[in-house]
CHARMM internal coordinates of N, CA and C (Angstrom, degrees):
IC EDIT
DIST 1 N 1 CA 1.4509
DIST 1 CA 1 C 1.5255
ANGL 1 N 1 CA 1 C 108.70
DIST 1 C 2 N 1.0468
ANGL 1 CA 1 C 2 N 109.29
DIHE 1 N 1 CA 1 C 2 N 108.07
DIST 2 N 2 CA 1.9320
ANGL 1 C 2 N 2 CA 108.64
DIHE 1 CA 1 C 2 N 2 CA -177.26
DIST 2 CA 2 C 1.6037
ANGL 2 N 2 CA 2 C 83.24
DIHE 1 C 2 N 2 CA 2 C -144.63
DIST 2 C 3 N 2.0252
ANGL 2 CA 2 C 3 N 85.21
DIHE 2 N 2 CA 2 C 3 N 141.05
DIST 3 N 3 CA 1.1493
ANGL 2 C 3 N 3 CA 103.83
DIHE 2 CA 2 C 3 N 3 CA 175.52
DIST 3 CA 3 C 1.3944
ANGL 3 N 3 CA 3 C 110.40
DIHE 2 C 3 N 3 CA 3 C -118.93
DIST 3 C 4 N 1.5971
ANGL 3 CA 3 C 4 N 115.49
DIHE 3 N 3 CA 3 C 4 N 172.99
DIST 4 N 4 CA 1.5987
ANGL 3 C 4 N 4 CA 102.07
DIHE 3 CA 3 C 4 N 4 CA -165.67
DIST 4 CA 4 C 1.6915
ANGL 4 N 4 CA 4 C 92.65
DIHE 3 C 4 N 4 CA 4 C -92.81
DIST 4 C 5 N 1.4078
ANGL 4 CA 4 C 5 N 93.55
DIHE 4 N 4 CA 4 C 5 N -178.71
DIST 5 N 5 CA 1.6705
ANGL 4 C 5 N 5 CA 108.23
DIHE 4 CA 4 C 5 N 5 CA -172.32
DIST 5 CA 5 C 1.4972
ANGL 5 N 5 CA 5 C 119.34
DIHE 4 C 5 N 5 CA 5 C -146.52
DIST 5 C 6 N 1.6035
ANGL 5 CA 5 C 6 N 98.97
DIHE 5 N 5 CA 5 C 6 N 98.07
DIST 6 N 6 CA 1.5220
ANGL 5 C 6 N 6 CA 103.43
DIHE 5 CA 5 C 6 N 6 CA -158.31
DIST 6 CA 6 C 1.4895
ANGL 6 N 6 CA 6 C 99.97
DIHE 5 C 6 N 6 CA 6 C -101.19
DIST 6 C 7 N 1.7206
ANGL 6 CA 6 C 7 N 113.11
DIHE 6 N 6 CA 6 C 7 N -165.68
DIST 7 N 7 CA 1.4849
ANGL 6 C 7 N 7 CA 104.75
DIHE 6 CA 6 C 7 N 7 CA -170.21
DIST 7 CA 7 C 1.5803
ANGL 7 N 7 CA 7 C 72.39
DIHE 6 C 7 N 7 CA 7 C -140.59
DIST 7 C 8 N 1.8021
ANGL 7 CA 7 C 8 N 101.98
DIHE 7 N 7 CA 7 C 8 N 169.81
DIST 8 N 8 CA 1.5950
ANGL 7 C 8 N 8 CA 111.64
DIHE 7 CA 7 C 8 N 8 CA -161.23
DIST 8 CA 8 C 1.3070
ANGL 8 N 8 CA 8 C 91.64
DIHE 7 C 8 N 8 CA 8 C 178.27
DIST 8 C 9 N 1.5858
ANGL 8 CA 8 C 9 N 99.82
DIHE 8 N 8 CA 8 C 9 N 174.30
DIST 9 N 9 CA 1.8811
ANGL 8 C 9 N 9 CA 112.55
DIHE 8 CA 8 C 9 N 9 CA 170.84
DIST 9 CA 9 C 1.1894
ANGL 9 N 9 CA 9 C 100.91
DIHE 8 C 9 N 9 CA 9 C -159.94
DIST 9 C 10 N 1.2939
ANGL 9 CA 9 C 10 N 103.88
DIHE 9 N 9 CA 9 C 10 N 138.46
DIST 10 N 10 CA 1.8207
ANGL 9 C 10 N 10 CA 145.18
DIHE 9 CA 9 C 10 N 10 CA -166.28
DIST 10 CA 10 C 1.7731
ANGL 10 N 10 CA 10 C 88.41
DIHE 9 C 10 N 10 CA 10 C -55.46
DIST 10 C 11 N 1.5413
ANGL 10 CA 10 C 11 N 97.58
DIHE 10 N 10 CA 10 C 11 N 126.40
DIST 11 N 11 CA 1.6071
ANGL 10 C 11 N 11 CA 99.53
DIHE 10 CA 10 C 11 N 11 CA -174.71
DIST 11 CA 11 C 1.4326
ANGL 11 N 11 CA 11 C 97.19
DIHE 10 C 11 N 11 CA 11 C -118.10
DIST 11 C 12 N 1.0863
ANGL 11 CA 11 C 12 N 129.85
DIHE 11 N 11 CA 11 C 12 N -33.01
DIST 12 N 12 CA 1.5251
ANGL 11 C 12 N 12 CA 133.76
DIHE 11 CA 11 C 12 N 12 CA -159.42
DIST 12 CA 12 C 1.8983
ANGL 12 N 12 CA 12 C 113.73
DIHE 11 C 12 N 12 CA 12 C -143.93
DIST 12 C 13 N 0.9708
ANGL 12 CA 12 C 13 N 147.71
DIHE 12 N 12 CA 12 C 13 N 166.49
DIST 13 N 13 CA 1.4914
ANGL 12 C 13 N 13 CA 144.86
DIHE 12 CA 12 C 13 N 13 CA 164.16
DIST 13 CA 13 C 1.1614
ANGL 13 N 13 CA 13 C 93.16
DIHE 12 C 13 N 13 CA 13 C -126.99
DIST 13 C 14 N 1.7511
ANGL 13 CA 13 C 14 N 111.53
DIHE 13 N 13 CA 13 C 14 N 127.58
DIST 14 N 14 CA 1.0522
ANGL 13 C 14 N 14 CA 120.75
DIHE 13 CA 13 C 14 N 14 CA -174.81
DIST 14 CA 14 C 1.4216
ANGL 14 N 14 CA 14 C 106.24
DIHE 13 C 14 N 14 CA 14 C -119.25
DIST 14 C 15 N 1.5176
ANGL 14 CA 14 C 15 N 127.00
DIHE 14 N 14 CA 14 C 15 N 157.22
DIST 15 N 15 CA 1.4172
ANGL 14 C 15 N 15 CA 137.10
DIHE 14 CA 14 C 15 N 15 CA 173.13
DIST 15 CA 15 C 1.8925
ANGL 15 N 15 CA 15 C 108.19
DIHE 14 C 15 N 15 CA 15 C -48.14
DIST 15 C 16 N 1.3512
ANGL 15 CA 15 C 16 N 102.65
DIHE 15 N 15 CA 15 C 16 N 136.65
DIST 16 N 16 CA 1.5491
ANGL 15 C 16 N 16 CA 111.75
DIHE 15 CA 15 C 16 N 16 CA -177.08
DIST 16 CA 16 C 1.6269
ANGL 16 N 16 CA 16 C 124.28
DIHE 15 C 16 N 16 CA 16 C 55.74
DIST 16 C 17 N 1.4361
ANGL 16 CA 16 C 17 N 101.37
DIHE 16 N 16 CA 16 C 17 N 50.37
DIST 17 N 17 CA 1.7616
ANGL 16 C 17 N 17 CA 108.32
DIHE 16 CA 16 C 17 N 17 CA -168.98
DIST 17 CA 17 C 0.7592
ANGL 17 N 17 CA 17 C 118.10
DIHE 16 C 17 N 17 CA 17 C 62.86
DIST 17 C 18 N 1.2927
ANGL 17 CA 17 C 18 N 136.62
DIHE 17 N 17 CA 17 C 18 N -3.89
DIST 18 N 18 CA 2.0457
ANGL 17 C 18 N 18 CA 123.30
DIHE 17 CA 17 C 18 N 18 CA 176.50
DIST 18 CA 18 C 1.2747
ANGL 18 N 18 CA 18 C 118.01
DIHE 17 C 18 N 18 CA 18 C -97.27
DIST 18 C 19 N 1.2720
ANGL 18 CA 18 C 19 N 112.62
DIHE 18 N 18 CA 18 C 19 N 135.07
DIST 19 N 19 CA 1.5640
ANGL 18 C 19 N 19 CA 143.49
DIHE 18 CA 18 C 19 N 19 CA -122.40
DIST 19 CA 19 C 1.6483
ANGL 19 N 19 CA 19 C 97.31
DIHE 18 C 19 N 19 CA 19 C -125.89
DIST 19 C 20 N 1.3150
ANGL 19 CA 19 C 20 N 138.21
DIHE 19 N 19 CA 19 C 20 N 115.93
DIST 20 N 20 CA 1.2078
ANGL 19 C 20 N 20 CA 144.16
DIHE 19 CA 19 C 20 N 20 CA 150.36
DIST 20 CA 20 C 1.6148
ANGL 20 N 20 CA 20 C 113.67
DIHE 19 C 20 N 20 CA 20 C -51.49
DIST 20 C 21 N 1.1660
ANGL 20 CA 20 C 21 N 127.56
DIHE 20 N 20 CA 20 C 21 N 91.51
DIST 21 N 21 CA 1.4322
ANGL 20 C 21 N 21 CA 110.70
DIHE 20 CA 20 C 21 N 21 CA 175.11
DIST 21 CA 21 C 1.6872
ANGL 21 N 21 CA 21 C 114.27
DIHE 20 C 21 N 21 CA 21 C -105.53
DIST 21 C 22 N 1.4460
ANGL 21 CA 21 C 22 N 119.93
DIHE 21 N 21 CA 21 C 22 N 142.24
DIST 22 N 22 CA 1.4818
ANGL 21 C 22 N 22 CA 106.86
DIHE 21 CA 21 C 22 N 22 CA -178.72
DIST 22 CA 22 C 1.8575
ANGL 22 N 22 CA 22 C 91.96
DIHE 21 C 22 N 22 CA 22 C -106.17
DIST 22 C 23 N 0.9041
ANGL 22 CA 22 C 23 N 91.06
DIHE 22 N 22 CA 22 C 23 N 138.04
DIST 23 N 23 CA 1.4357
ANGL 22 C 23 N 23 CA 97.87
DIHE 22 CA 22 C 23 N 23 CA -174.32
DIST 23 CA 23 C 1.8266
ANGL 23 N 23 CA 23 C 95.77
DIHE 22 C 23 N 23 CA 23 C -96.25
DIST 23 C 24 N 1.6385
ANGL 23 CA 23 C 24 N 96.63
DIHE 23 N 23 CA 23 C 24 N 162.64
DIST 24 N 24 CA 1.9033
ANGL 23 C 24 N 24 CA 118.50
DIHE 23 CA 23 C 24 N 24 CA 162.91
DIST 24 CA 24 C 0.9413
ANGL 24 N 24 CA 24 C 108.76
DIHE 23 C 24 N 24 CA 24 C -3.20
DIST 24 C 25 N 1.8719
ANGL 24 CA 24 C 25 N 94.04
DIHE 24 N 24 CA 24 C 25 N -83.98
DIST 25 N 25 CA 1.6081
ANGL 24 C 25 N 25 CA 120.11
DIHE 24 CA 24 C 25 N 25 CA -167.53
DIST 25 CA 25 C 1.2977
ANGL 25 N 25 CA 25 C 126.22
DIHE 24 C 25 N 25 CA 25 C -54.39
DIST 25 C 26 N 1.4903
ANGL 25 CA 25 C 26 N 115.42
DIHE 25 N 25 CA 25 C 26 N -6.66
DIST 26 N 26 CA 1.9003
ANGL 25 C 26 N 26 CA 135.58
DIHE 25 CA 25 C 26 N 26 CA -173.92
DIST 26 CA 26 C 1.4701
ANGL 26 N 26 CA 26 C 102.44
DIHE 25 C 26 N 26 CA 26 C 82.89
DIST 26 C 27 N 1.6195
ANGL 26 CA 26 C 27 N 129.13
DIHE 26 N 26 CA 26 C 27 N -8.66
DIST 27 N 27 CA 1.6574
ANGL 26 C 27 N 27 CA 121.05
DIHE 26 CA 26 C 27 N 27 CA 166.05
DIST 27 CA 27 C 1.9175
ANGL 27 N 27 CA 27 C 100.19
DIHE 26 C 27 N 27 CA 27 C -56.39
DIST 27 C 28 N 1.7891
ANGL 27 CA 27 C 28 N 87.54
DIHE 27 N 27 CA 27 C 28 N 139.51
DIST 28 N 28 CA 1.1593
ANGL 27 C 28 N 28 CA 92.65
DIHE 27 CA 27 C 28 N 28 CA 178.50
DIST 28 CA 28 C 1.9460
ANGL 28 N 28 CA 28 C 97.85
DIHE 27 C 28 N 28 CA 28 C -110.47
DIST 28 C 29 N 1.6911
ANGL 28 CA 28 C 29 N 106.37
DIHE 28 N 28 CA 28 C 29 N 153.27
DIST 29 N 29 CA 1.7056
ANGL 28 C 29 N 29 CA 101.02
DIHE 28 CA 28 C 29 N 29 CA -168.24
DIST 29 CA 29 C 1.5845
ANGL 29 N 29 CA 29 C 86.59
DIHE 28 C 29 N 29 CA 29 C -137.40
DIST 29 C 30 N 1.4934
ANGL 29 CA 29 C 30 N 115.57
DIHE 29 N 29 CA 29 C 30 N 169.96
DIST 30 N 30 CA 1.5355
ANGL 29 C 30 N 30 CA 136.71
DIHE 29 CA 29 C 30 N 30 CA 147.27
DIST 30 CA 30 C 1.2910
ANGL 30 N 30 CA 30 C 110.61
DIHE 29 C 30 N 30 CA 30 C -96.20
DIST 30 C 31 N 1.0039
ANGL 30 CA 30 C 31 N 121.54
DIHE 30 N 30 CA 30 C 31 N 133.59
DIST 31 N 31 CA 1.5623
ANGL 30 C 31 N 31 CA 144.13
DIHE 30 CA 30 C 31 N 31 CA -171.23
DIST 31 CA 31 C 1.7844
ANGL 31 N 31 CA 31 C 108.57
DIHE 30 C 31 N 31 CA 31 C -135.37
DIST 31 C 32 N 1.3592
ANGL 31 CA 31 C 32 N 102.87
DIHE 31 N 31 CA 31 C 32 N 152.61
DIST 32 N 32 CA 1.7265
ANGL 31 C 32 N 32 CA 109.43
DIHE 31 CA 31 C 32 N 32 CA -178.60
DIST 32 CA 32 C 1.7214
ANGL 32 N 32 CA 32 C 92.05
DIHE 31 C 32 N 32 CA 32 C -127.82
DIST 32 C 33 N 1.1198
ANGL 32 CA 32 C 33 N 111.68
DIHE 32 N 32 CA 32 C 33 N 150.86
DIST 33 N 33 CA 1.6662
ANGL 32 C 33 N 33 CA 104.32
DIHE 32 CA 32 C 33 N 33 CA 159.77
DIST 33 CA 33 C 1.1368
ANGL 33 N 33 CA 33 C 125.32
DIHE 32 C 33 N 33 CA 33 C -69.79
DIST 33 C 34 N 1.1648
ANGL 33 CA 33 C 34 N 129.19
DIHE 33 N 33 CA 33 C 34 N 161.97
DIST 34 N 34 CA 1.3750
ANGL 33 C 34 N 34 CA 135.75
DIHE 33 CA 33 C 34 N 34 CA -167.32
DIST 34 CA 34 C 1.6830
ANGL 34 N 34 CA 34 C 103.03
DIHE 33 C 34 N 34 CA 34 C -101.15
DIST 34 C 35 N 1.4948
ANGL 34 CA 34 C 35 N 117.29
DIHE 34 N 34 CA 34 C 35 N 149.67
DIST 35 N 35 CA 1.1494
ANGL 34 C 35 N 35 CA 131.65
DIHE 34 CA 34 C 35 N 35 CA -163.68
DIST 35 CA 35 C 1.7769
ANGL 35 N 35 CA 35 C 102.74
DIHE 34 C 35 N 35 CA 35 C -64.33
DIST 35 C 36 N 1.5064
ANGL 35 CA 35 C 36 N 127.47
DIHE 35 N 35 CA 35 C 36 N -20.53
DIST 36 N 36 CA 1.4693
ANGL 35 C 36 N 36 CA 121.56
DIHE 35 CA 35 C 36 N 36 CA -171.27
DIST 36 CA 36 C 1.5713
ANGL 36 N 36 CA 36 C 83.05
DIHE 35 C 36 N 36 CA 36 C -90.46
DIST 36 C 37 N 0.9381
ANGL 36 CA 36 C 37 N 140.93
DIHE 36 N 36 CA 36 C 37 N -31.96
DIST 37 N 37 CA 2.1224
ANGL 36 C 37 N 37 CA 132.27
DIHE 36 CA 36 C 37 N 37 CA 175.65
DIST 37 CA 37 C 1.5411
ANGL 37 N 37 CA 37 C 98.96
DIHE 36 C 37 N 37 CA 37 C -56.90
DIST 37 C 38 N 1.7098
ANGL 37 CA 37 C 38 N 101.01
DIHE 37 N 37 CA 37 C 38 N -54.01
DIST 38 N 38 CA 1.5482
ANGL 37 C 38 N 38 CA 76.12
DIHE 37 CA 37 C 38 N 38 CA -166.52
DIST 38 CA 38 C 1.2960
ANGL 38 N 38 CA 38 C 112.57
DIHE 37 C 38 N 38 CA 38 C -86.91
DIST 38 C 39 N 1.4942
ANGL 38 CA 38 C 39 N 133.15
DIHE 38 N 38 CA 38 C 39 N -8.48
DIST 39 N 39 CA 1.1341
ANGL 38 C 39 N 39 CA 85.50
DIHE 38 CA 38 C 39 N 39 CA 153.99
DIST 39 CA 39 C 1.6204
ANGL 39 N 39 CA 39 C 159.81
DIHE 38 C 39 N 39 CA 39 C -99.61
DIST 39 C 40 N 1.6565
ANGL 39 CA 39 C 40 N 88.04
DIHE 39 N 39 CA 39 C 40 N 12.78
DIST 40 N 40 CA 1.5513
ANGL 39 C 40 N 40 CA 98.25
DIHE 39 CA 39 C 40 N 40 CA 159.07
DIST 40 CA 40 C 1.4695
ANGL 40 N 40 CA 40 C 128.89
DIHE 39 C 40 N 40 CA 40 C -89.18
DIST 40 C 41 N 1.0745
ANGL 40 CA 40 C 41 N 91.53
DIHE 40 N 40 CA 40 C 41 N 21.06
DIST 41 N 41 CA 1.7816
ANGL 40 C 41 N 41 CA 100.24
DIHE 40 CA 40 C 41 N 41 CA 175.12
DIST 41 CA 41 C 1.1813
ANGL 41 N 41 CA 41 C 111.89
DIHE 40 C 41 N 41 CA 41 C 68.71
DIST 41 C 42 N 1.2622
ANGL 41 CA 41 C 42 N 134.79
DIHE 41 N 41 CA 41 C 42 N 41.90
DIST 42 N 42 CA 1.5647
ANGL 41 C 42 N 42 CA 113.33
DIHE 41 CA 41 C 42 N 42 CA -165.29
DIST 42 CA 42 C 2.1429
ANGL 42 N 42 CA 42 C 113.19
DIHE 41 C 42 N 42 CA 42 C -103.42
DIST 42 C 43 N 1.3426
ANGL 42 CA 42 C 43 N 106.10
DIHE 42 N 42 CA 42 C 43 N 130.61
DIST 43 N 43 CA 1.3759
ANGL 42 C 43 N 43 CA 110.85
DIHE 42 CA 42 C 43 N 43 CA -152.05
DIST 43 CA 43 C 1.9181
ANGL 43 N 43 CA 43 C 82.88
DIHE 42 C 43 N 43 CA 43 C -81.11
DIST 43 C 44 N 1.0659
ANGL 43 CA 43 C 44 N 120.30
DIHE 43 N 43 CA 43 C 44 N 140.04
DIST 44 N 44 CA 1.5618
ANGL 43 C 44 N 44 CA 136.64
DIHE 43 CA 43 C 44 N 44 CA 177.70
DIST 44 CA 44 C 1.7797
ANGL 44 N 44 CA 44 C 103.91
DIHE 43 C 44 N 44 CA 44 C -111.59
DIST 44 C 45 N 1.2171
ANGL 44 CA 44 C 45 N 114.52
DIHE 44 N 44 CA 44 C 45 N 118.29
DIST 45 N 45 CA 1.4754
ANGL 44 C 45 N 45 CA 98.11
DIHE 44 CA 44 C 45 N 45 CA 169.20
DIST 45 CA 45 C 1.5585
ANGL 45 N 45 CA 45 C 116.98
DIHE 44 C 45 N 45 CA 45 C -144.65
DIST 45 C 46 N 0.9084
ANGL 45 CA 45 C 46 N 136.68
DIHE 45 N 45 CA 45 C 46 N 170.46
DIST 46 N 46 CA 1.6062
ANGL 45 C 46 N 46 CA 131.89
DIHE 45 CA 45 C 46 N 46 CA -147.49
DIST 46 CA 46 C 1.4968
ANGL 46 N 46 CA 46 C 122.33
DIHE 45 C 46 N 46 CA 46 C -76.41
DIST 46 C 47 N 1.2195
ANGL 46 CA 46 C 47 N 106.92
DIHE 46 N 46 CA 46 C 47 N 100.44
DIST 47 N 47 CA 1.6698
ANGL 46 C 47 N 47 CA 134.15
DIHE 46 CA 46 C 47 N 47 CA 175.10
DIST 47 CA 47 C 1.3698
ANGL 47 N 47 CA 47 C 102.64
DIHE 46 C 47 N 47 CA 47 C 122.33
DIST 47 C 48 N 1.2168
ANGL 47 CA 47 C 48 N 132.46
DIHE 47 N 47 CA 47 C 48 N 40.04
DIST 48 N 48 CA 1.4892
ANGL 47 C 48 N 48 CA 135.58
DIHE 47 CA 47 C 48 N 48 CA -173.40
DIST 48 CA 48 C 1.8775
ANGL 48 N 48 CA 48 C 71.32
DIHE 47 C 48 N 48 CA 48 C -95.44
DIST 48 C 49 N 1.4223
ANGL 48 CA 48 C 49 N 103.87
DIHE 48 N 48 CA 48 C 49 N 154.25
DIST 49 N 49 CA 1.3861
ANGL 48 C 49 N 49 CA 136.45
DIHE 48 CA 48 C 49 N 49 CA 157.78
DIST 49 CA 49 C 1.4401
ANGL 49 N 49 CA 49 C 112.56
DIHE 48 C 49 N 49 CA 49 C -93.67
DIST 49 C 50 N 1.5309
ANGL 49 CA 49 C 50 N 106.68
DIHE 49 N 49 CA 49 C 50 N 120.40
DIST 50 N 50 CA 1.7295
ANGL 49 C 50 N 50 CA 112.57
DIHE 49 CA 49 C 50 N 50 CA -168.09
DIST 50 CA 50 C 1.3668
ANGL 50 N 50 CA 50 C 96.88
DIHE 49 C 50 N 50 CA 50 C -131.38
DIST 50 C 51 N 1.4865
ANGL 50 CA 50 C 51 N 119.18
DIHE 50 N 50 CA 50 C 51 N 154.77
DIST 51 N 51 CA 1.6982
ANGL 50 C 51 N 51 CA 117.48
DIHE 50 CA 50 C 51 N 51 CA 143.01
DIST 51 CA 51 C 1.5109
ANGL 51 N 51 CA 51 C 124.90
DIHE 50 C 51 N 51 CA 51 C -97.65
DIST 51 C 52 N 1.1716
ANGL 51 CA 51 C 52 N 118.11
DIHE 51 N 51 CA 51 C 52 N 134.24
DIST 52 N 52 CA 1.4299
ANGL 51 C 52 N 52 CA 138.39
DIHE 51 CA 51 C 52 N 52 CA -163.44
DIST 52 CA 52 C 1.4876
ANGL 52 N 52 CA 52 C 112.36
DIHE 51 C 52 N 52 CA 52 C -106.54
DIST 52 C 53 N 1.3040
ANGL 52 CA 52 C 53 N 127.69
DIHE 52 N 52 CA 52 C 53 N 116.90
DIST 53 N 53 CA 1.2286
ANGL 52 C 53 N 53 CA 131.59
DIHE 52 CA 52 C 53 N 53 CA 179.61
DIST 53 CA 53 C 1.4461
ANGL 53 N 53 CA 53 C 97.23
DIHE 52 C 53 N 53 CA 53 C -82.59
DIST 53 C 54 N 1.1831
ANGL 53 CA 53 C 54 N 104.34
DIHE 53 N 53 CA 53 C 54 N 115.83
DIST 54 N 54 CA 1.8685
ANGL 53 C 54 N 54 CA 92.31
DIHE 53 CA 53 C 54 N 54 CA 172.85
DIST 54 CA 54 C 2.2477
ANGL 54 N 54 CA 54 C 110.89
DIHE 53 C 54 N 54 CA 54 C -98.09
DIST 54 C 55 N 1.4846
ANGL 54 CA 54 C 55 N 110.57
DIHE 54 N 54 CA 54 C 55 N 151.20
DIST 55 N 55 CA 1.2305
ANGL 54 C 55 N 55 CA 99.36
DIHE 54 CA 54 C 55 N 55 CA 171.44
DIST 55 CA 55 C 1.1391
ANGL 55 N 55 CA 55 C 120.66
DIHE 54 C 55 N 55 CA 55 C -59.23
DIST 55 C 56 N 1.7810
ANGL 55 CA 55 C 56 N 119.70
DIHE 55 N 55 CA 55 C 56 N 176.07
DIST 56 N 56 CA 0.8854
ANGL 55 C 56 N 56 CA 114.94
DIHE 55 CA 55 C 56 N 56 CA 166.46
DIST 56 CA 56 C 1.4424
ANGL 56 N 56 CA 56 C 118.14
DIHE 55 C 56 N 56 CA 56 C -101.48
DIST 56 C 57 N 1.6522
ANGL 56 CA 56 C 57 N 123.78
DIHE 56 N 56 CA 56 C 57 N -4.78
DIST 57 N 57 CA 1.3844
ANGL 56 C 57 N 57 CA 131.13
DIHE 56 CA 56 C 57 N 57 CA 175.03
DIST 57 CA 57 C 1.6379
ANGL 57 N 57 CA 57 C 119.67
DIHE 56 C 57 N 57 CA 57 C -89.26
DIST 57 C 58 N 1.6135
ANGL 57 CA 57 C 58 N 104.25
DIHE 57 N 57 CA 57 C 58 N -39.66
DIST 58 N 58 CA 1.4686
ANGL 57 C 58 N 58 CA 122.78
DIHE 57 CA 57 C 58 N 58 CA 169.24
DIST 58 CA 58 C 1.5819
ANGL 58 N 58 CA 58 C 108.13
DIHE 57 C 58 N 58 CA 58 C -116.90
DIST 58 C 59 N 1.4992
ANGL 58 CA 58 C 59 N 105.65
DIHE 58 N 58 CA 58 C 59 N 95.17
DIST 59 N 59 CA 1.6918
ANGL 58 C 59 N 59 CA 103.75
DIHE 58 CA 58 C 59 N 59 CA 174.97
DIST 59 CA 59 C 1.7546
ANGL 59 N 59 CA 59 C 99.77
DIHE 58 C 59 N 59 CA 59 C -88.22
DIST 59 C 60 N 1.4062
ANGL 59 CA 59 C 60 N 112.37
DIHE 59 N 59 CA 59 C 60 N 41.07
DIST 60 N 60 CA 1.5820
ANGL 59 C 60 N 60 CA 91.60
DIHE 59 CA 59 C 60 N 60 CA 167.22
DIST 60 CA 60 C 1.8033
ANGL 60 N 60 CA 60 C 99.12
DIHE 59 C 60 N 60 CA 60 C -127.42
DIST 60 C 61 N 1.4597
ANGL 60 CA 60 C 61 N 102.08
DIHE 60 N 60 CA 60 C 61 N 18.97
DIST 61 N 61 CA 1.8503
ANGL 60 C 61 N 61 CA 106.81
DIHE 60 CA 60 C 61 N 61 CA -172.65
DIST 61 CA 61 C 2.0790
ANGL 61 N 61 CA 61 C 93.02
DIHE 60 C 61 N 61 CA 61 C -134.50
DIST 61 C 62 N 0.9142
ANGL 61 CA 61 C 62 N 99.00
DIHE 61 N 61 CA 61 C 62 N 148.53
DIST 62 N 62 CA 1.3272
ANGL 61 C 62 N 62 CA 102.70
DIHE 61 CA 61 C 62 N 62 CA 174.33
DIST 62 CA 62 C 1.6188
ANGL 62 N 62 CA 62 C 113.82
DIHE 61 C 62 N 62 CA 62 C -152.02
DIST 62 C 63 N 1.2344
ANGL 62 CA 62 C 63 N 108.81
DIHE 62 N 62 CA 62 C 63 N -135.07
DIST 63 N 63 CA 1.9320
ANGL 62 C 63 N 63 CA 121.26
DIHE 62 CA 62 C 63 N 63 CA -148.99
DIST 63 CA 63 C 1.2032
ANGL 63 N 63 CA 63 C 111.91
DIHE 62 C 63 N 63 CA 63 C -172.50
DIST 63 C 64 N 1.4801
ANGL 63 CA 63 C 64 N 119.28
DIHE 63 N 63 CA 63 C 64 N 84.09
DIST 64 N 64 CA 1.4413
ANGL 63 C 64 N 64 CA 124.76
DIHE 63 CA 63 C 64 N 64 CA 167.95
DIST 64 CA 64 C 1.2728
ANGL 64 N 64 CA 64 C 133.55
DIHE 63 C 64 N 64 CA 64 C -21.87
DIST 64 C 65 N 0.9503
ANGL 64 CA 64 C 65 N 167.72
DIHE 64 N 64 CA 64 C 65 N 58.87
DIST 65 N 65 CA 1.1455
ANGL 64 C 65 N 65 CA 166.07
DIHE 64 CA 64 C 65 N 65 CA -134.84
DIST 65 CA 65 C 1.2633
ANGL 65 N 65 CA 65 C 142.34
DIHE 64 C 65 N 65 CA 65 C -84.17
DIST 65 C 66 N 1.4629
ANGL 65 CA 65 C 66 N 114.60
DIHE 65 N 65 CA 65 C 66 N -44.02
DIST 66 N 66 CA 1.5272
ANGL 65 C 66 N 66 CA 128.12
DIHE 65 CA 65 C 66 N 66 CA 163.34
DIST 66 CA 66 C 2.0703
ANGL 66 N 66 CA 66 C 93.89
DIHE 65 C 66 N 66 CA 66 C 177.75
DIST 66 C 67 N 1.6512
ANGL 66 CA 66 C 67 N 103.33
DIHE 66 N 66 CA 66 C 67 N 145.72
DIST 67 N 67 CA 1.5644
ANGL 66 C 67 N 67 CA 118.66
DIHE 66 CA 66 C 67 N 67 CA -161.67
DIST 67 CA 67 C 1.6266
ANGL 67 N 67 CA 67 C 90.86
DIHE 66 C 67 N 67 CA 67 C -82.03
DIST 67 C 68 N 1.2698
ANGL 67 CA 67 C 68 N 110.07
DIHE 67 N 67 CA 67 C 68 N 173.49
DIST 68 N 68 CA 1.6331
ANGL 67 C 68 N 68 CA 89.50
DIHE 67 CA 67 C 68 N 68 CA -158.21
DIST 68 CA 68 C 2.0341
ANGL 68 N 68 CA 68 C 76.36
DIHE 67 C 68 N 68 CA 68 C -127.05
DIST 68 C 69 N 1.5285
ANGL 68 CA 68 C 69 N 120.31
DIHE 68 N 68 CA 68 C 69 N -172.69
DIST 69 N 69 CA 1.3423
ANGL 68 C 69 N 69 CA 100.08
DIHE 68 CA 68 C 69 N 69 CA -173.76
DIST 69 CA 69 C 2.0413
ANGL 69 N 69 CA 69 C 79.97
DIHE 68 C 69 N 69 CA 69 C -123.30
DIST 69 C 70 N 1.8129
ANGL 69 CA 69 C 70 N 75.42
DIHE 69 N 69 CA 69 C 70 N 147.90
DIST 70 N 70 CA 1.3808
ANGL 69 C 70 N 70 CA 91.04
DIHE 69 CA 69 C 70 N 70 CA 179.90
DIST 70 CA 70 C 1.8796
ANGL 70 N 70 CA 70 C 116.26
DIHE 69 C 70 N 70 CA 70 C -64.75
DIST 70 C 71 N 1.3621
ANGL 70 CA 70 C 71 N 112.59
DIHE 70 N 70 CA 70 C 71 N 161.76
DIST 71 N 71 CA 1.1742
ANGL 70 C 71 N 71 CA 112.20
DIHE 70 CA 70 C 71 N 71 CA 178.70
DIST 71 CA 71 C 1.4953
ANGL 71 N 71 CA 71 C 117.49
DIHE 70 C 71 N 71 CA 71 C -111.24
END
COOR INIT
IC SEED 1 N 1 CA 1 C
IC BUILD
C-alpha cells in the first residue's frame, strides 16, 4: 500500500483540522494533519508549503505529512 507524495500550500483553514491545500499541478484537495504533526504540535497557517500524502481511493482527500521550509 504506498501512497503518492505531492507538495502544495495551505489555501484556506478549515473547521475540524481540514486543510485546503492547492497543490503543484493547480488540483485543489482537503487534507487533515498527520498524527507525527500533531504530535509535535506544529501550528500550520495559510501559504505554509506542506507535503500531502494523497489516498489511493480518494485522490481529492489526503494526509499532511511534514511543513516543508519556505524559500
Amino acid at each position: 500500500m504506498s501512497c503518492e507524495e505531492v507538495v502544495g500550500s495551505i489555501v484556506d483553514l478549515g473547521m475540524n483540522r481540514m486543510y485546503s491545500v492547492r497543490l503543484e499541478g493547480g488540483e485543489l484537495v482537503s487534507a487533515h494533519v498527520g498524527s507525527d504533526l500533531q504530535m509535535r504540535i506544529v501550528r500550520l497557517l495559510k501559504g505554509d508549503r506542506v507535503a500531502v500524502e494523497l489516498g489511493e481511493t480518494d485522490p481529492s482527500r489526503g494526509r499532511i505529512v511534514r511543513r516543508l521550509k519556505t524559500q
